[in-house]
C-alpha positions in Angstrom: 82.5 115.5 13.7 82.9 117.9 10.9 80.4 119.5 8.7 80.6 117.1 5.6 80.7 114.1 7.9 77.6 115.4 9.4 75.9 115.8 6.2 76.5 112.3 5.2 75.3 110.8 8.3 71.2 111.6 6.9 72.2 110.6 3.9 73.7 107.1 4.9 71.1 106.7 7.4 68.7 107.3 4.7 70.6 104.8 2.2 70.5 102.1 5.6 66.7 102.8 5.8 65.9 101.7 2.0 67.9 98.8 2.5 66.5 97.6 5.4 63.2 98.3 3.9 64.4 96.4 0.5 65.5 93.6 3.2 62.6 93.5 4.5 59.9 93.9 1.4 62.0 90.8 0.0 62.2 88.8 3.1 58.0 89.4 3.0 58.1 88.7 -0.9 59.7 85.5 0.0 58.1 84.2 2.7 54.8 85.1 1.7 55.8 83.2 -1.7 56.7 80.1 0.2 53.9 80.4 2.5 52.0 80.5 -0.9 53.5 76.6 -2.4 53.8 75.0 1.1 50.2 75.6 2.1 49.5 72.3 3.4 46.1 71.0 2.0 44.5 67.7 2.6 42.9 65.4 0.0 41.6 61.9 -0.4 40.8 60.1 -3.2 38.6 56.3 -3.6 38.0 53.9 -5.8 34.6 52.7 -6.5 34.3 49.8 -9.3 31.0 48.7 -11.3 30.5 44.6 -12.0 28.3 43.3 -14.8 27.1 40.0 -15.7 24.6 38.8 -18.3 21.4 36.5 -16.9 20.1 33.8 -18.5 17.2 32.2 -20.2 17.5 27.8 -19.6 14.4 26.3 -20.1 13.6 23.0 -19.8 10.7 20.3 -19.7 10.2 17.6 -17.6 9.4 14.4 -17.8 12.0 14.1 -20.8 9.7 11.6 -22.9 5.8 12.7 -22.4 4.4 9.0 -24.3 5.6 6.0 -24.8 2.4 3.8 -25.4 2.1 0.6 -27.2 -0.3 -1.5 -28.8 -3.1 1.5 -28.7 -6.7 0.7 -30.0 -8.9 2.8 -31.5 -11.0 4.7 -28.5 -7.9 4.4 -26.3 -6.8 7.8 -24.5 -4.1 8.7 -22.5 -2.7 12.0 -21.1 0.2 13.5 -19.3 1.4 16.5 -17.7 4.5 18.6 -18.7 6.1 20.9 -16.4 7.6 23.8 -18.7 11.0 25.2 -16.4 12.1 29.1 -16.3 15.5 27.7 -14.7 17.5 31.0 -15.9 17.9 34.2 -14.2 15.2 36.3 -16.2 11.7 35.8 -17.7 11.0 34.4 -20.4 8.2 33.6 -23.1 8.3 30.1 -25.2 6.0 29.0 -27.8 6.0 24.7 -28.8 6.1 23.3 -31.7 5.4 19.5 -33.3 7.2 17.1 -35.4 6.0 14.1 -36.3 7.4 10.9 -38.7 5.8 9.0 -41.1 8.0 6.4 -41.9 5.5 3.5 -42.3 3.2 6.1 -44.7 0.0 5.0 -42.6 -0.5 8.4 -40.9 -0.8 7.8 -37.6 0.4 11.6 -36.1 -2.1 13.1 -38.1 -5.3 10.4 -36.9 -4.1 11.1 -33.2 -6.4 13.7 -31.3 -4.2 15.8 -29.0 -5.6 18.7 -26.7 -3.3 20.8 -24.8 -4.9 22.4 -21.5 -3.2 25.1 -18.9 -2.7 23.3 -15.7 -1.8 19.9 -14.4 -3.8 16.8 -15.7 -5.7 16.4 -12.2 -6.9 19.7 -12.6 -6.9 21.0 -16.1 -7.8 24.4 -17.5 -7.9 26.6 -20.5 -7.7 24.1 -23.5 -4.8 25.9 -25.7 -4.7 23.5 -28.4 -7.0 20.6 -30.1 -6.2 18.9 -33.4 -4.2 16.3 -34.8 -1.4 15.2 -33.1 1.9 16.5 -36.2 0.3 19.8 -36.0 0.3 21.1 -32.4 1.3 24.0 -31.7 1.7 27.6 -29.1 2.4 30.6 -29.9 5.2 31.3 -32.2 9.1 31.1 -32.1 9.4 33.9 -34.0 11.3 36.5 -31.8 8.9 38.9 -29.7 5.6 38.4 -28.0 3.2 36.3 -30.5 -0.4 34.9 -29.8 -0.2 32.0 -27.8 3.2 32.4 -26.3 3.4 31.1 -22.7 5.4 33.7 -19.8 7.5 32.1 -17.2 9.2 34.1 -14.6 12.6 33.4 -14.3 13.1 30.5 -11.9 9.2 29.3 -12.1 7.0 27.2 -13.9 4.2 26.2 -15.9 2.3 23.0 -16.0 1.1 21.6 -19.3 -1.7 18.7 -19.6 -1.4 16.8 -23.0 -4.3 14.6 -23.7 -4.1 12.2 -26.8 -6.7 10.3 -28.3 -7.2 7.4 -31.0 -10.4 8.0 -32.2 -13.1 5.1 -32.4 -13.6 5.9 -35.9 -9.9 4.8 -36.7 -10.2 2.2 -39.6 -7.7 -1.4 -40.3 -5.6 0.8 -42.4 -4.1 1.9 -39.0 -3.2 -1.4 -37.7 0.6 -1.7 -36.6 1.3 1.7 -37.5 3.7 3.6 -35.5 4.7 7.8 -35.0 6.7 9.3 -32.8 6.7 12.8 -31.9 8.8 15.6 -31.3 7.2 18.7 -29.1 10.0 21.5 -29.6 9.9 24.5 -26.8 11.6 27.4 -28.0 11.9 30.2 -25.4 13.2 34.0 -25.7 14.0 36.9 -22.9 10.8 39.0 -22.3 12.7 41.8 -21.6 13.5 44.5 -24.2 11.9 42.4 -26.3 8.5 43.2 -26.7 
């Protein structure tokens, strides 16, 4: 080997060295790059889904027709108990009111006595309402809690006892006359709605 060709050899071993070493560096670059994006990762996802529905406020009365009475006299008395129904899904408040005809112009709605008392008939409480039959009233149907309004939880009930009377004192101008009432319940959601 001569003198020049020994003074490359250092040189090109040099030159092999840095490319090896840029061989390597990139191979490292690469690998550690794709390492990098094919990290393997694991996830999961789930659904979970939210139902609503609206309740309900259904009332109604039974029996469906509280009086039919005929031929009354004056002292005659009678009485009945309503059963006021929560049959919706929340609770509700209802207030009744009365209408009453005329139609014969003898007044007979307004000479009837009629008391309204908490409870059944056979065992009757607080009286809630006493006057003339075309003016009964409880509570108020005007929307949120009023004086006299009734609460029913939502599927109970609450028993009514209407008592009616034809006072003794009634005079002939009564004879053959003839009413018939109309007792409207009108019930709202108790709540939100104070």
């Amino acid at each position: 080997m001569s003198q020049s060709e020994s003074d490359h050899v250092p040189a090109r071993r040099a030159k092999r060295r840095r490319a090896l070493l840029v061989v390597l560096l990139s191979t490292s670059l690469l690998t550690l790059g794709a390492g990098a994006v094919s990290l393997a990762v694991f996830t999961d996802s789930t659904d979970l889904d939210g139902e609503w529905s609206a309740g309900s406020i259904i009332l109604g009365t039974t029996p469906s027709t509280t009086f039919t009475v005929d031929d009354i006299l004056p002292g005659d008395t009678g009485n009945q108990t309503i059963t006021v129904e929560n049959n919706g899904t929340g609770d509700l408040r209802y207030a009744m009111a009365t209408s009453a005809t005329n139609a014969d112009g003898k007044g007979l709605a307004a000479q009837l006595d009629l008391t309204i008392q908490a409870g059944s008939c056979a065992a009757p409480g607080a009286t809630l309402y006493t006057g003339s039959l075309d003016a009964a009233a409880l509570g108020d149907a005007t929307q949120g809690a009023d004086a006299g309004d009734r609460d029913i939880v939502a599927g109970g009930t609450d028993d009514l006892c209407f008592a009616w009377e034809f006072p003794d004192t009634s005079g002939n101008g009564f004879q053959l006359a003839a009413t018939t009432a109309t007792f409207t319940f009108d019930a709202e959601q108790t709540a939100n709605n104070p």
